[in-house]
N, C-alpha and C positions, 0 to 999 in steps of 0.2 A: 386514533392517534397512530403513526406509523413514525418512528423514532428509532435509531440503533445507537447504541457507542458500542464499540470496540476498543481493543488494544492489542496489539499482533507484528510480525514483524515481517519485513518485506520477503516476500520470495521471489522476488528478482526487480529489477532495474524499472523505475515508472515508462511508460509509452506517452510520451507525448507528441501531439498530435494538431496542427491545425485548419481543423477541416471547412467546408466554401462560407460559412458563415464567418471565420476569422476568427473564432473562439478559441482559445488556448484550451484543449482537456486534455485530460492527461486518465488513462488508467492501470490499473496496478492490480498486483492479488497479496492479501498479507493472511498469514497463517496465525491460525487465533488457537491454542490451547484449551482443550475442555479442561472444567473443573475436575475432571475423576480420570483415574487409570481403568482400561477393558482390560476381558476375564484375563490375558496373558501379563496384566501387572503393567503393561506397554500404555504411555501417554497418547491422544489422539489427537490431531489440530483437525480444524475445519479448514478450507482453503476459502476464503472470500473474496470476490472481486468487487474492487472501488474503482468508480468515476468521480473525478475532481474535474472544478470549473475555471476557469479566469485565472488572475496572478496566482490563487492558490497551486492551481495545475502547475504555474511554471516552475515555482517555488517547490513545489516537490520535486520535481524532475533533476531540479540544479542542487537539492541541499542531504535527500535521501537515497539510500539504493541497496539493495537485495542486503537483506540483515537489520535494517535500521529498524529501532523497535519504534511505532508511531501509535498515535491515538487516534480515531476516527467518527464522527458523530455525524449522523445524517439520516438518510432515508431508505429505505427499500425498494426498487423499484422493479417490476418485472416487466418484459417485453417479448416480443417471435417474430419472426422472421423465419423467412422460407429459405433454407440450405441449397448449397452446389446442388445436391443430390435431389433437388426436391423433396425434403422432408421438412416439419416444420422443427424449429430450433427455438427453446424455451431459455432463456435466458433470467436467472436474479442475481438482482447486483447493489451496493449502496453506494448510493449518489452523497456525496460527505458534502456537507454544511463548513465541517472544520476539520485540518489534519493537521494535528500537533505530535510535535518534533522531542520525542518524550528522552531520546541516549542519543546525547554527542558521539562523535566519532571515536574519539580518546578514550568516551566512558566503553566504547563497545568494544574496543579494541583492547580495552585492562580486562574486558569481562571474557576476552579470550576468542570474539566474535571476529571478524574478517568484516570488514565495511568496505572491502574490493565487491571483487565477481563471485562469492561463493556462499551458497544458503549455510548459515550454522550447523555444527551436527545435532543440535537440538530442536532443529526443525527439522521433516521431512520435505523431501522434493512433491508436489503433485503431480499425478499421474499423467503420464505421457505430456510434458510442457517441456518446451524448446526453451532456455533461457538465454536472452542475448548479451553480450560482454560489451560496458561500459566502463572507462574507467571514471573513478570517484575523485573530483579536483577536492582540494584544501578546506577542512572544516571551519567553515564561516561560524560554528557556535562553540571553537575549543576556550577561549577566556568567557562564556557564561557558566554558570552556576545555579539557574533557574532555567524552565520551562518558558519558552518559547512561541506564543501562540499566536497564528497568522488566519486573517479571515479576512473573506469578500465585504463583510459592512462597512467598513471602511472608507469604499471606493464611490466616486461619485456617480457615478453608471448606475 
C-alpha cells in the first residue's frame, strides 16, 4: 500500500505548467511540521514536493499560494534522471489524489499569515529555493464556512 495524507502550508506560489501532452500539472512544495521540538526546543518542518493533475492542478494554481494551509492525499512516488552535470538526480515526491483547501484567505490573514508573496514566520524557507512573486486575485472561498473539497472523479475523462 503506498498512501500519504499530509497537511502543510505552501512555501511558495504553485508552478503550473502545460507540458506536449496538454495536461495541466501543477507542482508545489508545502512544509509539514514534525510532531516533536529538536534537542534546541526549535520546531522542524520537513519540505515536500507535490505534483497535481488535470482541473485539480489548475485550481490550485488559481485559489492557493505561498502560506495557504492545504491538505494533501496521494502517493509517493520516486524517480532519476541524469543531471546538467552528469550526475544522477534522485528525486521523491507525492503525486496527490486530492488537495483540499483547509484556511480561506480571511481566515489566514486574522491568523496573522500573509496570503501575498511571503512564507509565514512560522515556517522556514528551504534551503537555497528561489521563490517567484505572484500576486493572489480575490478569495473565491471568503462567504464559505466549510471545507472545500475538489477531485479528478468527477471528470468524464
Amino acid at each position: 500500500m503506498n498512501r500519504v495524507v499530509l497537511i502543510g502550508r505552501l512555501t511558495r506560489d504553485p508552478d503550473l505548467r502545460y507540458p506536449s501532452s496538454n495536461v495541466p500539472v501543477a507542482n508545489f512544495t508545502i512544509a509539514v511540521n514534525r510532531p516533536f521540538e529538536n534537542q534546541n526546543g526549535e520546531r522542524v518542518a520537513d519540505f515536500i514536493n507535490v505534483i497535481v493533475w488535470r482541473k485539480q492542478a489548475e485550481n490550485v494554481k488559481k485559489y492557493v499560494g505561498k502560506g495557504s494551509l492545504v491538505g494533501v492525499e496521494g502517493r509517493i512516488q520516486t524517480r532519476n534522471y541524469e543531471g546538467a552535470d552528469g550526475k544522477r538526480v534522485y528525486v521523491t515526491e507525492v503525486v496527490a489524489d486530492s488537495v483540499q483547501f483547509l484556511e480561506t484567505k480571511s481566515q489566514a490573514q486574522s491568523r496573522g499569515i500573509s496570503t501575498s508573496n511571503s512564507i509565514p514566520e512560522d515556517i522556514p524557507a528551504p534551503p537555497e529555493q528561489t521563490v517567484p512573486t505572484t500576486n493572489v486575485e480575490e478569495d473565491p472561498f471568503a462567504n464559505f464556512s466549510s471545507e472545500i473539497e475538489i477531485s479528478d472523479d468527477d471528470l468524464p475523462f
